[in-house]
C-alpha positions as CSV (number, residue, x, y, z in Angstrom):
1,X,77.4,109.8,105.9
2,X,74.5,110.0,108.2
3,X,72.2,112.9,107.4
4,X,72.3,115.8,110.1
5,X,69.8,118.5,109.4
6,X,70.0,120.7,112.4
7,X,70.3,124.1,113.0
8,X,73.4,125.4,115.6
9,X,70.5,127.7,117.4
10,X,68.3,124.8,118.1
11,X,70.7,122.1,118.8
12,X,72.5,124.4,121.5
13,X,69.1,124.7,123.2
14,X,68.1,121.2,123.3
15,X,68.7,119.3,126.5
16,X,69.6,115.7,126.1
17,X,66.6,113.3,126.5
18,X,67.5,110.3,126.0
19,X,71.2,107.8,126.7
20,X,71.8,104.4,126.8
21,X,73.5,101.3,128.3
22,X,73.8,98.0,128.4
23,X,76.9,95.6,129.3
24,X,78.4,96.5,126.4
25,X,78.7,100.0,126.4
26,X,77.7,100.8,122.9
27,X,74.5,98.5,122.8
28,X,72.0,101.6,123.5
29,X,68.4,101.7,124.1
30,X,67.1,105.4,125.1
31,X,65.7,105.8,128.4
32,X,62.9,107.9,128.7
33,X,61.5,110.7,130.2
34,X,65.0,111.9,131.8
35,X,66.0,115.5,132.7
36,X,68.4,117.8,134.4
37,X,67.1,117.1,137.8
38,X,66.5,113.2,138.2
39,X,69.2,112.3,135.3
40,X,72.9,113.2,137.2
41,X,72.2,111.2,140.5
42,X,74.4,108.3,139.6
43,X,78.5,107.2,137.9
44,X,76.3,105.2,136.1
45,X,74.5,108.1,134.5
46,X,77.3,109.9,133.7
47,X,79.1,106.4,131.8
48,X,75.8,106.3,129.7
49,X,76.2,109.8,129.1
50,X,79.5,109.6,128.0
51,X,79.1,105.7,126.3
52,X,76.3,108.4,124.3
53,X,78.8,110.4,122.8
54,X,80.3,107.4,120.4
55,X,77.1,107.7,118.2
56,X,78.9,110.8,117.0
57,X,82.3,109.3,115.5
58,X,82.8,107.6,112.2
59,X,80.4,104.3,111.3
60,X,80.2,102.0,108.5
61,X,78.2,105.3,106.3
62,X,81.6,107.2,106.6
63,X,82.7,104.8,103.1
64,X,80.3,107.1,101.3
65,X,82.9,109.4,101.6
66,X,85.1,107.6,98.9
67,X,82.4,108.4,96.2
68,X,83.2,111.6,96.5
69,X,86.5,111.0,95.4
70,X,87.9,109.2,92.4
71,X,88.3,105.6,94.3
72,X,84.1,105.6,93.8
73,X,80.8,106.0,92.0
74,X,77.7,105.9,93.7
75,X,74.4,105.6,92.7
76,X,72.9,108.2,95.5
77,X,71.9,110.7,93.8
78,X,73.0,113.4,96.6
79,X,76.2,111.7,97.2
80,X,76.7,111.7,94.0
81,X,76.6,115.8,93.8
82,X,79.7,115.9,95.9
83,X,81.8,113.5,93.8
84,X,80.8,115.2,90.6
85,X,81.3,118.4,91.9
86,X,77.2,119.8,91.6
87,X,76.8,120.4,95.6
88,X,75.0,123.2,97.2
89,X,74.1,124.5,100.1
90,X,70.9,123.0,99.7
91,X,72.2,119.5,100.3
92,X,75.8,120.8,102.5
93,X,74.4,120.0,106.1
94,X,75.8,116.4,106.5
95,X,78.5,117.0,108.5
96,X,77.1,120.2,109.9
97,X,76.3,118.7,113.2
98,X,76.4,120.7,117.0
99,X,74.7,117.9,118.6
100,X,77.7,116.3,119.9
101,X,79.1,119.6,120.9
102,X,76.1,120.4,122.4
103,X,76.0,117.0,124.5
104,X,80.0,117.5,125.3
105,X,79.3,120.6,127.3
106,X,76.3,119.3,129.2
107,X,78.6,116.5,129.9
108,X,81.5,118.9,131.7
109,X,78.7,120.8,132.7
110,X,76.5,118.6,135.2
111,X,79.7,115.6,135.9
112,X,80.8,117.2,138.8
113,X,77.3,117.0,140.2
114,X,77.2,113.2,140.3
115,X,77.4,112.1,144.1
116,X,79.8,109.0,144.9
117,X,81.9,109.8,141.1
118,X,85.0,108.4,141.3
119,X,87.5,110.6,139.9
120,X,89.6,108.7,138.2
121,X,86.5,107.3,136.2
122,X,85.2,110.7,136.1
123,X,88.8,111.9,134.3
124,X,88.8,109.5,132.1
125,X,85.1,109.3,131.1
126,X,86.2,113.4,130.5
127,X,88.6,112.4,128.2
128,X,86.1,110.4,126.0
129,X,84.0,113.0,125.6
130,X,86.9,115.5,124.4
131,X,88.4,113.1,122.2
132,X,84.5,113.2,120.6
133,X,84.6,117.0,121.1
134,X,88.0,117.2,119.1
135,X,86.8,114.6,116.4
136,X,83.6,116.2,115.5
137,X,85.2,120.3,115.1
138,X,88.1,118.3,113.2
139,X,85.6,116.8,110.9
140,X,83.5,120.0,110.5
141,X,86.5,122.2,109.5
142,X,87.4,119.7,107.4
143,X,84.7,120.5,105.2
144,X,83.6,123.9,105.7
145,X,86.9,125.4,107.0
146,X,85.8,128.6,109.4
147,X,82.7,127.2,111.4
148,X,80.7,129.2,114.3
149,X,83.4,127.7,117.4
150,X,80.9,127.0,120.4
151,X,83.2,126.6,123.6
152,X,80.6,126.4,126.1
153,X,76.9,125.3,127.5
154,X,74.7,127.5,126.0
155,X,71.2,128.2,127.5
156,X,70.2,131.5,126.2
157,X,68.6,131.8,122.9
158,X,70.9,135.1,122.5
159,X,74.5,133.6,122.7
160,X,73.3,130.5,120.0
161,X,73.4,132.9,116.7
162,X,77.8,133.0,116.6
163,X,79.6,134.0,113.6
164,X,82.4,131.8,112.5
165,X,86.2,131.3,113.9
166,X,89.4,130.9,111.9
167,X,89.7,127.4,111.2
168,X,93.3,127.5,112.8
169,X,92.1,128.7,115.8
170,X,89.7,126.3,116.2
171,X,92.4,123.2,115.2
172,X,94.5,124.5,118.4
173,X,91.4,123.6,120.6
174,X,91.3,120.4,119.1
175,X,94.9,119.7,119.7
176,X,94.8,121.2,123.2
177,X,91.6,118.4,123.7
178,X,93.5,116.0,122.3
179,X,96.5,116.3,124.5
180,X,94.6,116.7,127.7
181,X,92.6,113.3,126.6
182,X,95.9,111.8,125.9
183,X,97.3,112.4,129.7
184,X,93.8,110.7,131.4
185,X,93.4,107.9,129.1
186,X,94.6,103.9,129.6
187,X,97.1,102.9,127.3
188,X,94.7,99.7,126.4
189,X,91.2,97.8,127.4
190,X,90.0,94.0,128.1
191,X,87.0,92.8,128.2
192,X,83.7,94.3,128.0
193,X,85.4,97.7,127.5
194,X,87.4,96.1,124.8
195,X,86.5,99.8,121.9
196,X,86.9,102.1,123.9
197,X,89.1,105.7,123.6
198,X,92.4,104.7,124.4
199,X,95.4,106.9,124.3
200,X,96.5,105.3,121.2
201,X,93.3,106.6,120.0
202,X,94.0,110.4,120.8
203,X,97.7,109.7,119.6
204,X,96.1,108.2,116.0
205,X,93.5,111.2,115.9
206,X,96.2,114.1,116.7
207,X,98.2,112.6,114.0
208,X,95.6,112.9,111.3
209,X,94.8,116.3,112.5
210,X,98.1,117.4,112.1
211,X,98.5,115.6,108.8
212,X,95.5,117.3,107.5
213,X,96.8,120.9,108.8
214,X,99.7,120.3,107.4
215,X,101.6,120.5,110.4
216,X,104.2,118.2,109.1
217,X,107.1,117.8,112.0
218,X,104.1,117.4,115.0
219,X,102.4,115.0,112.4
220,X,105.1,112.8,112.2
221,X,106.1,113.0,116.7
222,X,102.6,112.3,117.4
223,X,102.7,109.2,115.0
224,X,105.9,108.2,115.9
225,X,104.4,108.6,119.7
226,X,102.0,105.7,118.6
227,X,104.4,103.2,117.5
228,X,106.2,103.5,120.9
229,X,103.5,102.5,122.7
230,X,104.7,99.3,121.3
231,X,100.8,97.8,121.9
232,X,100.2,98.1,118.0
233,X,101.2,95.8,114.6
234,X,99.9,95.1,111.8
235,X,97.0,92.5,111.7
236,X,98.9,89.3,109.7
237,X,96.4,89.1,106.8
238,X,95.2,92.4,105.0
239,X,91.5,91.2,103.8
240,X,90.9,89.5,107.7
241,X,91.3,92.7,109.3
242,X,88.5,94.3,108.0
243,X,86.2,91.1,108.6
244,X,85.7,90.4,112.2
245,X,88.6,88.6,112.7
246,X,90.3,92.2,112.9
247,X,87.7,93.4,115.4
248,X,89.9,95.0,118.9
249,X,93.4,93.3,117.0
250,X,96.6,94.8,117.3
251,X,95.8,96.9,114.7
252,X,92.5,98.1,115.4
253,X,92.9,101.1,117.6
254,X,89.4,102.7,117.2
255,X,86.5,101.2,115.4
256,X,82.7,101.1,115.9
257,X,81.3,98.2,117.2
258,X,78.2,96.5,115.5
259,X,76.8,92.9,116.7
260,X,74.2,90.6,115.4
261,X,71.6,91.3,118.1
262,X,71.5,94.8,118.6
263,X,73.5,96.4,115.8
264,X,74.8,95.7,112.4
265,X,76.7,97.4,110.1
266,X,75.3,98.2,106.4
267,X,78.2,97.6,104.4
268,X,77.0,94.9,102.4
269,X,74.5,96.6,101.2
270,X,76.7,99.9,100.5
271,X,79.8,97.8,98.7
272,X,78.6,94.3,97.8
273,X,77.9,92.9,95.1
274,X,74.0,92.0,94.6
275,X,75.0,88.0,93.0
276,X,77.7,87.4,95.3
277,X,77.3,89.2,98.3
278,X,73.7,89.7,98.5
279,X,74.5,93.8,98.6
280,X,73.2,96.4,96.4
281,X,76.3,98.4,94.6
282,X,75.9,101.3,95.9
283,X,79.3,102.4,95.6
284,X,81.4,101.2,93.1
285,X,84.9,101.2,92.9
286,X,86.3,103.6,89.4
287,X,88.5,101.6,87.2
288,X,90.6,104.7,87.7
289,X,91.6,103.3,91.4
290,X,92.0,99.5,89.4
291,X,94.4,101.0,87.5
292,X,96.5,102.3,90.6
293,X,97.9,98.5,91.8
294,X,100.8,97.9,91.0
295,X,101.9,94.7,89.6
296,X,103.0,92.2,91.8
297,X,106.7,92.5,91.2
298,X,106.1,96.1,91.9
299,X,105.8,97.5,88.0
300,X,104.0,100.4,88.1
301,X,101.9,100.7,86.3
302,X,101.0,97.3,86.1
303,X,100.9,97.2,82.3
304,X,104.8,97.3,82.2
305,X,105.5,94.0,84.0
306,X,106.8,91.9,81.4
307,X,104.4,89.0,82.8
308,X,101.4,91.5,81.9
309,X,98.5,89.6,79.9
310,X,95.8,92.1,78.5
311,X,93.2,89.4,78.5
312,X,94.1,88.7,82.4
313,X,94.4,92.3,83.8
314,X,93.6,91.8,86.8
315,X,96.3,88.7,87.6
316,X,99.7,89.1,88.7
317,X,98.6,92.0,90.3
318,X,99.5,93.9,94.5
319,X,97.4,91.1,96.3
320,X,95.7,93.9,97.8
321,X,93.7,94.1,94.7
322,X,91.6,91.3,95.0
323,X,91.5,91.3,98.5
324,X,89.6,95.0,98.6
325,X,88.2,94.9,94.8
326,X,86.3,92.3,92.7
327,X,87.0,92.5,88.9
328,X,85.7,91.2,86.2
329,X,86.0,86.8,86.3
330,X,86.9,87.0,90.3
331,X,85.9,84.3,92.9
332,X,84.3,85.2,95.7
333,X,82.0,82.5,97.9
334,X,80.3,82.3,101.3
335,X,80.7,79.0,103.0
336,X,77.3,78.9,103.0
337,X,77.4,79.1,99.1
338,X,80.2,77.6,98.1
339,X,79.2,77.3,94.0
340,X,78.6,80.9,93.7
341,X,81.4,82.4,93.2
342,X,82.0,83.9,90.1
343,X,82.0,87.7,89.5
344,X,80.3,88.6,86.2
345,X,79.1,92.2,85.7
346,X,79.3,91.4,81.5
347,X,76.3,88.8,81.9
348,X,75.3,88.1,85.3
349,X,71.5,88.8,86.1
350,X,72.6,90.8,89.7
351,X,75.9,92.7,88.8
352,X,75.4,93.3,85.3
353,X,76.4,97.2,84.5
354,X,73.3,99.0,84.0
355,X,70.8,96.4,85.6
356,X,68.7,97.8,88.3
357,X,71.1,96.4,91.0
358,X,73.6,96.2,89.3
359,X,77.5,97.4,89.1
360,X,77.9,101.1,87.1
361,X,81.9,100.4,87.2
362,X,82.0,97.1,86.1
363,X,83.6,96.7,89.8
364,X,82.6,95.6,93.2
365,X,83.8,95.7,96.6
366,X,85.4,92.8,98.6
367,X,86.8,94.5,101.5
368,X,84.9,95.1,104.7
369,X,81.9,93.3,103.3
370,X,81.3,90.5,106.2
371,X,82.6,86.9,104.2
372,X,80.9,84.9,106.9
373,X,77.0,85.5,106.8
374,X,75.2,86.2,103.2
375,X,72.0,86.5,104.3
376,X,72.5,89.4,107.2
377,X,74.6,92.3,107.9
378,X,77.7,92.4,109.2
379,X,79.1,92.2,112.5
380,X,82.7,93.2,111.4
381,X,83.9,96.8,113.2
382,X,84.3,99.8,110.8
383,X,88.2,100.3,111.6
384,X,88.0,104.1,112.3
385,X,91.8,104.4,113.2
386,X,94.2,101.6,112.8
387,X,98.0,101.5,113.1
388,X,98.3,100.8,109.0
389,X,97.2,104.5,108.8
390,X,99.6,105.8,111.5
391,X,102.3,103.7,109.7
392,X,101.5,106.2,106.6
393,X,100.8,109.1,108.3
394,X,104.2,109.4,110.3
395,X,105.9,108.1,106.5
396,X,103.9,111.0,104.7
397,X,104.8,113.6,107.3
398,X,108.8,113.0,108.1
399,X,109.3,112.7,104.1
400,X,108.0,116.2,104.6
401,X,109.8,117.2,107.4
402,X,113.4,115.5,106.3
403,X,113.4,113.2,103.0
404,X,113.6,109.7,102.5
405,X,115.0,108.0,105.6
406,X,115.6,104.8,107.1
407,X,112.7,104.7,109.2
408,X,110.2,106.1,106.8
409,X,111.2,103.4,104.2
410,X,110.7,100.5,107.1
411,X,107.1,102.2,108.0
412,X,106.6,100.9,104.5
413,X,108.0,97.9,103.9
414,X,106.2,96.8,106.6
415,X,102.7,97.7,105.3
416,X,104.4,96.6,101.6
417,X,105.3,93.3,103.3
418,X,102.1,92.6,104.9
419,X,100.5,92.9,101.8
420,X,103.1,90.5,100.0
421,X,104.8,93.1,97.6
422,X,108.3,94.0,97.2
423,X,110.0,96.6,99.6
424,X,110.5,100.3,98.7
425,X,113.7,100.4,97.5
426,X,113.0,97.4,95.5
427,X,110.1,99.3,93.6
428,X,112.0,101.7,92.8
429,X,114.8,99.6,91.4
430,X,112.4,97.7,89.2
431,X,110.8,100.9,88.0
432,X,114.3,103.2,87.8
433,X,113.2,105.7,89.5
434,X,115.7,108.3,91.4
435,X,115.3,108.1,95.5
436,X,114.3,111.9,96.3
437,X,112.1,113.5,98.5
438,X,109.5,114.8,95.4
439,X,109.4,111.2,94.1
440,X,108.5,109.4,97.8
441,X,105.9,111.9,98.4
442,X,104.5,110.5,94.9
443,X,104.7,107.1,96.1
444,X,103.6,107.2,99.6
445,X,100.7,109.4,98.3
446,X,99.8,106.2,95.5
447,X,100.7,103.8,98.7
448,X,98.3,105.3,101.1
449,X,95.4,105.4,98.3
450,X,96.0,101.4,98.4
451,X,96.5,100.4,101.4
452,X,93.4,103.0,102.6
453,X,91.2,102.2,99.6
454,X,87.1,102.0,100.5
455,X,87.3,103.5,103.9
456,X,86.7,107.0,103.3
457,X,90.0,108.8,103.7
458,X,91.2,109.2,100.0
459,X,88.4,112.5,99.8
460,X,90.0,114.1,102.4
461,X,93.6,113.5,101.1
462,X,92.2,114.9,97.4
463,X,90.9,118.3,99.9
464,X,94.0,118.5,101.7
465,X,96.8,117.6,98.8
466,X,94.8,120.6,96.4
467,X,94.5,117.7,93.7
468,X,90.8,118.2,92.6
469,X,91.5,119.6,89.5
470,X,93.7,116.9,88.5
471,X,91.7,113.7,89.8
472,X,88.3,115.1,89.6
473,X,87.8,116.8,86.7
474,X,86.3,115.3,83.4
475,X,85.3,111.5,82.6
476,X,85.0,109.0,84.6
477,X,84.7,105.4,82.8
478,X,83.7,101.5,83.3
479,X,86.1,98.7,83.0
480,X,88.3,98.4,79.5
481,X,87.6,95.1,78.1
482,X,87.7,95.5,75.1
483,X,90.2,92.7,74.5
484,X,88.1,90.1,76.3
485,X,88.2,88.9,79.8
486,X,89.9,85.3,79.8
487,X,88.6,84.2,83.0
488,X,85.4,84.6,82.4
489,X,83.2,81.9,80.2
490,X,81.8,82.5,76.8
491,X,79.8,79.6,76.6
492,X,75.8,80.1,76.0
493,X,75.5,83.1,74.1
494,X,77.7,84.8,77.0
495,X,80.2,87.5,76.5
496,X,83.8,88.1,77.8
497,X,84.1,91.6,76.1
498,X,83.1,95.3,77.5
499,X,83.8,98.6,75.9
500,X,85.5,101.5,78.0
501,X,82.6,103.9,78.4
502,X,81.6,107.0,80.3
503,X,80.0,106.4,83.7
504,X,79.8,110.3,84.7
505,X,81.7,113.2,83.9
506,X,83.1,116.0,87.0
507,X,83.4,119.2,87.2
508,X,85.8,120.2,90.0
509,X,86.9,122.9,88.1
510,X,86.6,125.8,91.0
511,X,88.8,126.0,94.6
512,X,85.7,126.5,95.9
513,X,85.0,122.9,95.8
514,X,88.3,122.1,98.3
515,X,85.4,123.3,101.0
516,X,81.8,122.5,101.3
517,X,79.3,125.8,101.4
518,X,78.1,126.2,104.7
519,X,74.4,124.8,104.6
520,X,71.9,127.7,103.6
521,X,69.4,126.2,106.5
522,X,72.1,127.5,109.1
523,X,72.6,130.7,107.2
524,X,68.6,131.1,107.3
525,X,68.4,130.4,110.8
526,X,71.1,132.7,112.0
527,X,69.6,136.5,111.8
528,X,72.4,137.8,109.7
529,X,75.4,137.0,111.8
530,X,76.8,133.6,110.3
531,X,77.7,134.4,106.7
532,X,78.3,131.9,103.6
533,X,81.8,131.2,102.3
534,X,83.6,133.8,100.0
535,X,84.5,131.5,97.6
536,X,80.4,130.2,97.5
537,X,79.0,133.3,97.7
């Protein structure tokens, strides 16, 4: 989560300085000295303007977000505050971010001034900046529910201080965005323009907006709209989508781009291990989410396969496991490093729990940390929308809408399948349980924590399904291995063995905390009209 510590008032008032281009439209390097007069004379000014406008969707900090659920612990201490359930409105202004609405309505405001603009460029650049413009007020009343709704260019100092607008009001702008980005944009890119909005893109965001509004029926239409576009599957391995090899697949239908030159993403440093990976464990995975996986035959939980050995817990496990999570004895190598491989946070020097770089969990991250370079960032895409989470959200929303179905249960055999675990049906034969629709919302809610685990999402779905009290309150712990880990040596003076023992306790004993308190620097700024929360008063 990128800090943003700016005020509605002054963001509404500044004028945009500086954009960016290069022939790949997000490599940007600000241009200076540009204003009103000498900035709008060009198409190419208004395609940097727009190309602009991408800095404000999700990036590879939007993972911080599963700290504040229980998938994660993180060492940032303010990050921490949200998953724990101490924020205030002190430290609530991350997300509280005008800028890009601010920049959206210079956009409409000055494009039809550009001589020479062809309009079909000029609808569809449009398009990219409302799809932004929807993203951004989705994301903000996501958190802080009724927000001050700006709706146009403001220039006088007078019309900036706005109280707030009912959160529902403000969602049916974001649809009506959405569906007027989803008529002007192309169905896919090639080449250089290979990341951009596409209309699966508005589709996949609509979808989530709905889901998240709990507008179950036009949740499950807009998904459903995605799938026919029939341009989408799933990417044939689930650890090589998040590496680079997933970057603009056929299941990548938004993600932000990083390279090696100009850009490169920080998630090694975020979710790798410090021995293995060269990363710095800033966000552990909670033994809580190792506990979820199934085992491989589909036992849930895993401890009732009759193949389950308590000194391998982390074997015969849902493949997806290792392929997102390292445990205790995993191997993990870089081509480059082919000998060190071993995960050890018991006795290792990097990842030991409690050393200075170390893992708090007992746990480390595998997925989206780049497998290909140890020494530099990474140049794999964050995935912001794929078709894996459309696949769940049309399966979440028409078990809603109708029950279990046919075509939900094939929306997730096929993520089940991917993943090499046993269909839905076949779950729930192994585990006896009765087909309704109370005990498929229970599993596509454990299937979508899974299949989405370490990209940010499962915080939102804690918010939206009202669970806090449940998966947020009390203890959180380290890994239980207290019966010994066989994979891992003893040889040495080594150990095998780790306690269970309290990482951090939470408190999200209050609905307040389903919301974020609007940021007491906006409050301060606002001469009286924009008021905090009731429920953080």
């Amino acid at each position: 989560m990128t800090t943003y510590k700016n005020k509605i008032a002054g963001l509404l008032l500044l004028g945009i300085l500086a954009a960016g281009c290069k022939k790949d439209f997000l490599d940007q390097h600000p241009l200076n000295q540009i204003t009103e007069t000498t900035y709008w004379t060009s198409p190419d000014d208004a395609t940097m303007f727009a190309n602009r406008m991408y800095e404000f969707l999700p990036q590879d900090n939007f993972v911080y977000y599963e700290a504040c659920s229980d998938n994660a612990f993180t060492n940032d201490p303010t990050i921490r505050r949200f998953g724990n359930s101490t924020q205030d409105a002190t430290i609530s202004d991350r997300e509280w971010n005008y800028g890009a609405v601010r920049q959206a309505y210079d956009f409409f405001a000055n494009v039809d001034k550009v001589p020479g603009m062809d309009q079909n460029l000029k609808k569809r650049l449009n398009a990219e900046v409302k799809f932004v413009l929807a993203y951004r007020y989705f994301i903000m009343t996501a958190l802080y529910g009724d927000i001050p709704f700006v709706n146009k260019l403001i220039t006088d100092p007078e019309d900036a201080d706005i109280p707030v607008t009912a959160k529902a009001e403000i969602i049916k702008n974001v649809i009506q965005w959405l569906d007027e980005a989803t008529a002007d944009l192309p169905v896919v890119y090639s080449g250089t323009n290979q990341g951009r909005i596409t209309k699966g893109a508005a589709l996949a965001l609509k979808s989530r907006v709905y889901l998240f509004n709990g507008n179950f029926a036009e949740a499950a239409s807009t998904a459903q709209a995605v799938m026919d576009l029939k341009v989408y599957t799933l990417f044939p391995d689930y650890y090589d989508f998040y590496q680079k090899d997933g970057n603009y697949s056929s299941q990548d239908i938004l993600s932000f781009g990083y390279t090696l030159s100009v850009k490169q993403n920080g998630l090694r440093d975020l979710l790798g291990s410090q021995a293995l990976m060269n990363g710095r464990n800033i966000i552990n995975p909670t033994a809580e989410l190792v506990n979820e996986y199934e085992s491989k035959n589909g036992y849930y939980p895993y401890t009732k396969d009759p193949a389950f050995s308590v000194t391998d817990p982390f074997g015969n496990r849902d493949p997806r496991l290792r392929q997102t999570i390292l445990s205790p004895g995993d191997v993990f190598a870089y081509p480059q490093f082919p000998d060190m491989n071993q995960f050890d946070p018991f006795n290792g020097n990097g990842d030991r729990i409690g050393g200075d770089l170390g893992t708090r969990s007992g746990f480390s991250w595998a997925k989206q940390v780049d497998h290909y370079d140890y020494v530099r960032s990474g140049i794999n895409n964050y995935k912001s929308f794929h078709y894996g989470e459309v696949l769940l959200n049309f399966a979440e929303a028409q078990n809603e809408v109708s029950g279990p179905s046919a075509t939900i249960i094939a929306a997730l055999d096929a993520i089940r399948n991917r993943a090499g675990m046993p269909g839905v049906e076949k779950t729930f034969a192994v585990n006896k349980w009765t087909m309704d629709q109370a005990s498929l919302r229970t599993f596509i809610r454990h299937e979508r924590r899974i299949e989405l685990a370490g990209e940010g999402l499962r915080y939102f779905d804690v918010l939206r399904w009202k669970i806090g009290e449940k998966v947020l309150l009390g203890n959180i712990y380290t890994v239980d291995a207290s019966a010994g880990i066989a994979a891992l040596p003893i040889t040495g003076g080594k150990k095998n063995t780790y306690p269970r023992s309290v990482i951090e306790d939470r408190y999200f004993n209050s609905p307040k905390f389903y919301y974020w308190p609007i940021p007491q620097s906006a409050i301060d700024a606002s001469k009286g009209v924009l008021k905090q929360n009731a429920l953080w008063k």
